[in-house]
C-alpha positions as CSV (number, residue, x, y, z in Angstrom):
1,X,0.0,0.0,0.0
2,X,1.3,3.3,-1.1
3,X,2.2,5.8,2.2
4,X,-0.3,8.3,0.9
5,X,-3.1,5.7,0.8
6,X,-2.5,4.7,4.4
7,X,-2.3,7.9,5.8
8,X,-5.5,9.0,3.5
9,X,-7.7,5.7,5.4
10,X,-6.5,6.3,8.9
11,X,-7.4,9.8,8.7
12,X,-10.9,9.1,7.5
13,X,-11.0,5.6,10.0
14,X,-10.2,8.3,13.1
15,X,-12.6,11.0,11.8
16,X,-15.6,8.3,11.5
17,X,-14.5,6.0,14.0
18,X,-13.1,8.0,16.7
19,X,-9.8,7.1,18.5
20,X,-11.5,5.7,22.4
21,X,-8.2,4.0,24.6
22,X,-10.5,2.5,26.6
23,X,-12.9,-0.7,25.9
24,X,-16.3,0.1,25.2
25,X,-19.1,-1.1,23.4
26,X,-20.2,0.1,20.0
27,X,-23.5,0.9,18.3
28,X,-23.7,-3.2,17.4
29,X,-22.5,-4.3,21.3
30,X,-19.3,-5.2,20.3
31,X,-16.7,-4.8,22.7
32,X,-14.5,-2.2,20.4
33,X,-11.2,0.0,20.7
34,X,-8.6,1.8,19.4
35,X,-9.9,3.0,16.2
36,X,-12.4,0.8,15.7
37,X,-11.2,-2.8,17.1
38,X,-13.9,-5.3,17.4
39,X,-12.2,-7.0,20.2
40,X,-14.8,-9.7,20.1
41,X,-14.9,-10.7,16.4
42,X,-11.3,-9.7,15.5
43,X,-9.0,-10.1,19.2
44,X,-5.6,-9.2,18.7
45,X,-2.5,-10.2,16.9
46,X,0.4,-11.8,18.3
47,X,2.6,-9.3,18.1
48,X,-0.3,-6.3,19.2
49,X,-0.4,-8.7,22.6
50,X,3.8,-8.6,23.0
51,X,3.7,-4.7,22.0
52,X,1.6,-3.9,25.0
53,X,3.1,-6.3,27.3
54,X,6.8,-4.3,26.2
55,X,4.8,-1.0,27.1
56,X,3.7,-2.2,30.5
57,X,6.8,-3.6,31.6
58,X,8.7,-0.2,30.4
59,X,5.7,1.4,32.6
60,X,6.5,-0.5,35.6
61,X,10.3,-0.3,35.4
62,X,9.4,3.3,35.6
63,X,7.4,2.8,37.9
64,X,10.0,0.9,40.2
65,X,13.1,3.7,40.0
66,X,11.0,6.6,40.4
67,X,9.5,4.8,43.6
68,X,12.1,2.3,44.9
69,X,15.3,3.4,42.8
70,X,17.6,2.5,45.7
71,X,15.9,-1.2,46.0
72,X,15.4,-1.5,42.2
73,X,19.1,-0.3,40.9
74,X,20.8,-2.6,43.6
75,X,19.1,-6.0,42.5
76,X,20.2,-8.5,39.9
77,X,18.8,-9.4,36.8
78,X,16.8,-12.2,38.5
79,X,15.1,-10.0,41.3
80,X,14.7,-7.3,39.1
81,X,12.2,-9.5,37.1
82,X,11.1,-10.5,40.1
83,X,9.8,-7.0,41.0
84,X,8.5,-5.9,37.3
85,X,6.6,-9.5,37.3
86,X,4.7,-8.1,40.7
87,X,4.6,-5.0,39.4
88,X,2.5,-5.8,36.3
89,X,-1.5,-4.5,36.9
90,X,-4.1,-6.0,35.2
91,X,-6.9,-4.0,36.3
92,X,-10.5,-5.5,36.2
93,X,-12.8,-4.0,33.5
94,X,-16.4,-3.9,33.9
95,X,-16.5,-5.0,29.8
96,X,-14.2,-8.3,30.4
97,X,-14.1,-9.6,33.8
98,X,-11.0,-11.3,34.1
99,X,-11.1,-15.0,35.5
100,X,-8.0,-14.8,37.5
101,X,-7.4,-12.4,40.2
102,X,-6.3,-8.5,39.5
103,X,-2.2,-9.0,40.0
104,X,-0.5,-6.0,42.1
105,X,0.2,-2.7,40.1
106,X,3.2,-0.8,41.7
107,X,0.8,0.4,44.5
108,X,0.3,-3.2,46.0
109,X,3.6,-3.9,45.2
110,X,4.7,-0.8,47.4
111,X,2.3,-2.2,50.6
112,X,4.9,-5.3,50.6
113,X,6.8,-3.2,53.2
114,X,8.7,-5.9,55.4
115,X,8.7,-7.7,52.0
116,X,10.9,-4.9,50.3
117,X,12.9,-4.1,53.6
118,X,14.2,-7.6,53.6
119,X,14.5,-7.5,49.7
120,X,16.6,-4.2,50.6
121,X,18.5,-5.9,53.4
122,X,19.4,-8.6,51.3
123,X,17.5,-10.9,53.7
124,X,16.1,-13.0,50.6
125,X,14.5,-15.8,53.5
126,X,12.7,-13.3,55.0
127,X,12.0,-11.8,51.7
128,X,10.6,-14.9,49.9
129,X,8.9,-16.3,53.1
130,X,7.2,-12.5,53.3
131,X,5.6,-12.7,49.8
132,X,4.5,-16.3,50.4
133,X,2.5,-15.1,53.7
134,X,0.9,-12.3,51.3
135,X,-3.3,-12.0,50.1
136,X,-1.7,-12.1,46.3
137,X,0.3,-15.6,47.3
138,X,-3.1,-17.2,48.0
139,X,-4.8,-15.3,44.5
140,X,-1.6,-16.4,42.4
141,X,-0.8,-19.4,43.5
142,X,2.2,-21.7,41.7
143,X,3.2,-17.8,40.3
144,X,3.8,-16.6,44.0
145,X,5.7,-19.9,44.8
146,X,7.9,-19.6,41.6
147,X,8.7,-15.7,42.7
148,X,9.5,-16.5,46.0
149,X,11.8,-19.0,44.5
150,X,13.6,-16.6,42.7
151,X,14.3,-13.9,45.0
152,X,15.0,-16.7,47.4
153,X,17.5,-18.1,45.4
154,X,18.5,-15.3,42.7
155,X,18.4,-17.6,39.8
């Protein structure tokens, strides 16, 4: 497709459309955003799904050094994913009710105060054994166990 084309139809599409960044339904019930995406009928691609998951991990890595910058910048590799995996907020929609529990966002992470002490501390027992005593280790289940793990052991 030539570049003028393209740029032609996505003008028109955002004129008649609209351009809504969050879900809603359209004038035929269809779950719909963006510009237009029938979420129900059409989904996503592959790579639309890894393109958002990039931008909320680059969200909460921000997230983490403009709130816990000492903690963050100090950790390895492994505890660093650690953190961003916590971190990650799926928020519950009243369009799509998600069958597994909301996860943390960067303010539940942030109420895991003995949790991050220890993490600070380098106290990774008390660490792990705090995020397995957590509300979230009884929603997650085998994903709390497999964090714990982690900062427990660094690898």
């Amino acid at each position: 497709m030539e570049a003028k084309l393209l740029e032609r139809i996505k003008e028109q599409l955002v004129r008649h459309e609209g351009l809504k960044l969050m879900p809603y339904r359209c004038t035929a019930g269809k779950l719909t955003i963006g510009i237009g995406r029938n979420l129900e009928d059409g989904g996503i691609s592959l790579t639309e799904a890894y393109v958002l998951l990039e931008n909320d991990i680059q969200i909460c890595e921000k997230q983490l050094l403009d709130e816990i910058p000492e903690i963050y910048n100090a950790l390895d590799e492994v505890r660093k994913s650690v953190l961003l995996n916590m971190c990650i907020s799926i928020p519950q929609s009243r369009f799509a009710p998600l069958r597994e529990p909301c996860y943390l966002g960067i303010s539940g992470l942030l109420s895991f105060n003995n949790t991050l002490a220890f993490i600070a501390a380098g106290d990774w027992e008390r660490a792990a054994n705090g995020m397995l005593a957590s509300k979230w280790a009884k929603q997650v289940g085998r994903r709390a166990i497999e964090l714990s793990e982690l900062i427990r052991k660094g690898k």
